[in-house]
C-alpha atoms as one frame of an Amber mdcrd trajectory, in Angstrom:
protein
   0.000   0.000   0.000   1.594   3.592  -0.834   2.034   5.702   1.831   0.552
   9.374   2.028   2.741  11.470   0.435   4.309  14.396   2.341   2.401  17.906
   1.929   3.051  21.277   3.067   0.424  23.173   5.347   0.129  27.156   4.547
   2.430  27.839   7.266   4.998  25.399   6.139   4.954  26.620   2.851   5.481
  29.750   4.102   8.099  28.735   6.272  10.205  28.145   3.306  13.570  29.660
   1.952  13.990  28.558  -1.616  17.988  30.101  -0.648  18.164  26.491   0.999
  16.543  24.783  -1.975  19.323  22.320  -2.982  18.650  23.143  -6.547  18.464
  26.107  -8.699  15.247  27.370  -9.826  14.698  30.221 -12.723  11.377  32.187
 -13.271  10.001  32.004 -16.489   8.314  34.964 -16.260   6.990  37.478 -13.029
   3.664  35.517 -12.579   4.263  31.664 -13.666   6.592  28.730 -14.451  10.030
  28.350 -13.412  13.247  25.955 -14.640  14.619  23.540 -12.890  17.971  22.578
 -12.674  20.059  20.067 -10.230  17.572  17.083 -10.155  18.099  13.941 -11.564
  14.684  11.742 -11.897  16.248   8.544 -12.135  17.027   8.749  -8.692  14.799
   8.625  -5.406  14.117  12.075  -4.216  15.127  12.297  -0.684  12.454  13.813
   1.488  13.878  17.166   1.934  14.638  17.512  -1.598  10.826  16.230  -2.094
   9.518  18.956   0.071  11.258  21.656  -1.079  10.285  20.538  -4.661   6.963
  20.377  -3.439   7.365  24.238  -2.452   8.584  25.064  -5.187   5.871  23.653
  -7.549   3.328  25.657  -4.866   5.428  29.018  -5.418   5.750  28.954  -9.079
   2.790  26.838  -9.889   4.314  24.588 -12.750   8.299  23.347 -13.046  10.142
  22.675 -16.194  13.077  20.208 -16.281  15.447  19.575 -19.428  17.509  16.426
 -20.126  15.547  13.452 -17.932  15.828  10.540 -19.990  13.768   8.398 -17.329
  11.752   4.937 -18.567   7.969   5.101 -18.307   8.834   3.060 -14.564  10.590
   6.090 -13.598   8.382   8.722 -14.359   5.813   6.559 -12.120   8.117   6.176
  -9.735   8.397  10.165  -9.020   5.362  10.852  -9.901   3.886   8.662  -6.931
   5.769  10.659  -5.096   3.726  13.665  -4.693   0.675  11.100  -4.471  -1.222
   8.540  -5.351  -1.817   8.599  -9.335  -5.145   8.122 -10.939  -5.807   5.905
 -14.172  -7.392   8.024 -16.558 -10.587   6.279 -18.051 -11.286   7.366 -21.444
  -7.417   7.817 -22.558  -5.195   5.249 -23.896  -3.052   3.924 -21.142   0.591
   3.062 -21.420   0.180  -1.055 -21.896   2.811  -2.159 -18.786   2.004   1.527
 -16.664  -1.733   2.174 -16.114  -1.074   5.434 -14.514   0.670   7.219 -17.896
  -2.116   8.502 -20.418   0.177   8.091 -23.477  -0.747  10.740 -25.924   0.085
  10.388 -29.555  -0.240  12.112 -33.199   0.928  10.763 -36.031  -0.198  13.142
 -39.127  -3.612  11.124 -38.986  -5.728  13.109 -36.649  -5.605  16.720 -35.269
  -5.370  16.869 -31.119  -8.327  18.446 -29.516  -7.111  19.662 -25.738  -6.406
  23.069 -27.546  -8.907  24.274 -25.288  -8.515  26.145 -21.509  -8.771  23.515
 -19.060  -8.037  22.135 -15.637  -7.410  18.057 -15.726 -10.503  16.000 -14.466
 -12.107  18.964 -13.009 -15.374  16.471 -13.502 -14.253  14.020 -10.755 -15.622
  14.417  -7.610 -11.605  14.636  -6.402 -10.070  16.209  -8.848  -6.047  15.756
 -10.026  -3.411  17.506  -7.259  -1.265  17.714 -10.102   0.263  16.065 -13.334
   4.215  15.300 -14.526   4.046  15.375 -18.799   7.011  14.285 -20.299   7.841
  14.894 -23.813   8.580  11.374 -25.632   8.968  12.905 -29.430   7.769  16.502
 -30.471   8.375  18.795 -33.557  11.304  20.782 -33.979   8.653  23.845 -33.817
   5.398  23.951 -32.561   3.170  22.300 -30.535   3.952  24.006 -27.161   1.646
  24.017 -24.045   0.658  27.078 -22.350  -0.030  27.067 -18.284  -1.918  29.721
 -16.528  -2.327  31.285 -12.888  -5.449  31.042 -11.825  -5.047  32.126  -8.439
  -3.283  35.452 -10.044  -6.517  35.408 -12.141  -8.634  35.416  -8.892  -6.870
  38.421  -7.680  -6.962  40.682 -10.256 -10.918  40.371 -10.488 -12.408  43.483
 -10.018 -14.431  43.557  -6.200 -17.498  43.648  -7.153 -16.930  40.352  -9.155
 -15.255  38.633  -6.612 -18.277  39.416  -4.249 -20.489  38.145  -6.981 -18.308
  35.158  -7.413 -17.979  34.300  -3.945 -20.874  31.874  -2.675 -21.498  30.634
  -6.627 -20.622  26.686  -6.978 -20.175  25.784 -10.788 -20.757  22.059 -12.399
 -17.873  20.146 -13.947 -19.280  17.756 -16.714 -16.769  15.708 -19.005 -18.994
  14.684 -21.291 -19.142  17.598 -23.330 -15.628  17.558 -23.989 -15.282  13.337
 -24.356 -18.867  12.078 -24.893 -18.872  12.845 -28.854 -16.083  10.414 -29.568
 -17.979   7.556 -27.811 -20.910   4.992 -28.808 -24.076   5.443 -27.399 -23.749
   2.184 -24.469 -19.545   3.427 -23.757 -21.531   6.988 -23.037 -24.375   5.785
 -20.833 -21.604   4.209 -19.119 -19.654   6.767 -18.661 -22.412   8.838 -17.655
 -23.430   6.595 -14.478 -19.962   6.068 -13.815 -18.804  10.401 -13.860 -22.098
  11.786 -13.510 -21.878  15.964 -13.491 -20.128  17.631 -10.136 -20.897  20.883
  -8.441 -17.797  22.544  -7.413 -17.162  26.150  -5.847 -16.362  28.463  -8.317
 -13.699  29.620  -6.056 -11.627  27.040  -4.004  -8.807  27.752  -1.441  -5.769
  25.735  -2.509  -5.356  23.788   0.687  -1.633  24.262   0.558  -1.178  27.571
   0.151  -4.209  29.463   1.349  -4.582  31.308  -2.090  -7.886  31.720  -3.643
  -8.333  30.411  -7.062 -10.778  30.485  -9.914 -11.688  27.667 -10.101 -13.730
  27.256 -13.658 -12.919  26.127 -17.096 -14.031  26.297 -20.523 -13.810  22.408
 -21.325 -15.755  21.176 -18.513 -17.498  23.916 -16.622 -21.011  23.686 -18.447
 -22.946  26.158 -15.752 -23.912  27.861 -12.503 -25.714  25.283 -10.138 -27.113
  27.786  -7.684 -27.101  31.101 -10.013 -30.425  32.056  -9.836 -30.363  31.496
  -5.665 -27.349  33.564  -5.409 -28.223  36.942  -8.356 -31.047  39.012  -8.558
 -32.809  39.541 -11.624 -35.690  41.823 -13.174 -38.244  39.028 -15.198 -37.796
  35.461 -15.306 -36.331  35.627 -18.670 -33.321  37.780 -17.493 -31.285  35.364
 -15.765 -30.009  33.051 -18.068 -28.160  35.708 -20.357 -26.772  37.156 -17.542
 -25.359  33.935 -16.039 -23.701  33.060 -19.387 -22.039  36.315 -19.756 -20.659
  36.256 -16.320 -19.447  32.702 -17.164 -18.031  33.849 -20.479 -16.112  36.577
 -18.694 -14.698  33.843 -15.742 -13.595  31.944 -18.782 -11.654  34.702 -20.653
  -9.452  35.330 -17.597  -7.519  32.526 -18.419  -6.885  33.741 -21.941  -4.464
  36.969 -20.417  -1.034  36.445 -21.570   0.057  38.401 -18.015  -0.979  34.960
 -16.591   0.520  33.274 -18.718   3.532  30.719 -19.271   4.686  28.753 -22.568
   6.683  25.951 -23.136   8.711  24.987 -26.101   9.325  21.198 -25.840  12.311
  18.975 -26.607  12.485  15.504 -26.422  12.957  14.233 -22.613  11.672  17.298
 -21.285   9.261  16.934 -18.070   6.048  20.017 -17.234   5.012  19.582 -13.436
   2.121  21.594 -12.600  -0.492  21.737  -9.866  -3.562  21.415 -11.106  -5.486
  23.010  -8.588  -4.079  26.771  -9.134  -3.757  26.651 -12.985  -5.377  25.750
 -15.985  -3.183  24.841 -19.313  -3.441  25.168 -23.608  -1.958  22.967 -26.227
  -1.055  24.784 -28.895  -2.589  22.548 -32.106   0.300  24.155 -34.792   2.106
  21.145 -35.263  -0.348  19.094 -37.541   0.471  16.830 -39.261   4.205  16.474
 -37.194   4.454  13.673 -35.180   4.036  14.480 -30.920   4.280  12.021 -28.634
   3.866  12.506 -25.303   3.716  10.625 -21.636   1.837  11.847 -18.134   0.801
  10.570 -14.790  -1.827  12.483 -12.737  -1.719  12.752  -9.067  -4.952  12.131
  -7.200  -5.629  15.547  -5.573  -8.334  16.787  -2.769 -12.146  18.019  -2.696
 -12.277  21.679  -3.842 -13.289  23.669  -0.990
């Protein structure tokens, strides 16, 4: 049986001096993303090399690293980790590691996660995080764009975040994975991942940041809008609940939140998933891309 992995409470967190961090980290840019240098995945990580990368993915909200060549064992191997990993159910599946969604275009078929999203925000629990890990990519294009969403959640204007602030939102993943399916594999699916209603803004239980916490692949609507916003005639409150959601969903389109990656082969993306939504960029048709990531079993939004 795994045991829990270590976590950092807000204090903790803010307990820690990155000048003691025994590697060297570089911002990407003032807001998000920062390079890694001075780990070596095919080794263990000790536990105080674990923690402080563990702040350090909480500070800068996703971590590149250059150069890993690790095997597909490997990559599970760290990934665990941080937690225990989830098997993604629609996916393919790496055939001897479960826990790696193996993601692959050949020139046959476009990719479709060129879209603002957070991972599995449709599970009841969603994903603490994710490690990607670039297998074979084009020598340009196809790079994957992260945003803060708790810098997002900041800059709102007051009077949004006080009309934001008691709304809960519902997560649905079929609307982004039920076309693709037969008619009995979606019934399934649907009893198996029925809709969930999540707060629109959750408190990362790590850092005590707020985050807005919505997404334009699987956030579908408001489940208590009409409770929470006053409206004139009966007819009024729908518009207004999909403009408000339409403007929640541009927020992650700011480049000043923004972070993009150009891959090369062996390089590894770690991001939390609970402060940041990501983009990949869909430029690289018909070049081949292939690509490997485990998913970290995360907490109930609160």
């Amino acid at each position: 049986m795994q045991a829990t992995a270590l976590t950092l409470s807000p204090d903790a967190f803010r307990a820690q001096d990155p000048a003691s961090w025994p590697f060297t980290v570089r911002r990407c840019t003032p807001t998000i993303g920062a390079e890694v240098e001075g780990i070596d995945f095919r080794e263990a990580l000790d536990d105080a090399t674990y923690l402080a990368l563990r702040a350090a993915l909480l500070t800068h909200k996703v971590l590149f690293f250059r150069k890993q060549a690790i095997t597909p064992a490997q990559h599970v191997a760290v990934a665990r980790r941080f937690g225990e990993l989830e098997v993604h159910p629609m996916f393919t599946n790496h055939p001897e590691h479960p826990e790696l969604v193996v993601f692959g275009r050949d020139g046959e078929k476009r990719g479709r996660e060129n879209l603002y999203h957070s991972d599995v925000s449709w599970r009841e629990i969603p994903s603490m995080g994710s490690m990607l890990r670039c297998i074979t990519c084009p020598e340009v294009g196809g790079d994957t764009i992260w945003i803060n969403m708790a810098a997002a959640y900041e800059k709102l204007p007051e009077d949004v975040k006080s009309r934001i602030a008691n709304l809960k939102a519902v997560h649905d993943a079929m609307p982004a994975f039920g076309a693709a399916l037969s008619e009995e594999k979606y019934a399934e699916m649907r009893a198996k991942y029925p809709p969930m209603v999540h707060p629109v803004v959750r408190t990362h239980p790590e850092t005590g940041e707020k985050i807005l916490f919505i997404n334009e692949a699987f956030t579908t609507h408001f489940a208590n809008f009409v409770k929470e916003q006053a409206y004139r005639i009966g007819s009024d409150y729908r518009p207004a609940e999909l403009d408000l959601l339409q403007y929640l969903y541009r927020q992650a389109a700011a480049p000043e939140y923004q972070v993009r990656l150009r891959w090369q082969p062996d390089t590894i993306a770690l991001w939390d998933n609970r402060s940041t939504q990501h983009y990949a960029v869909q430029d690289y048709f018909p070049a081949v891309r292939h690509m490997n990531r485990a998913t970290i079993i995360g907490d109930r939004p609160v």
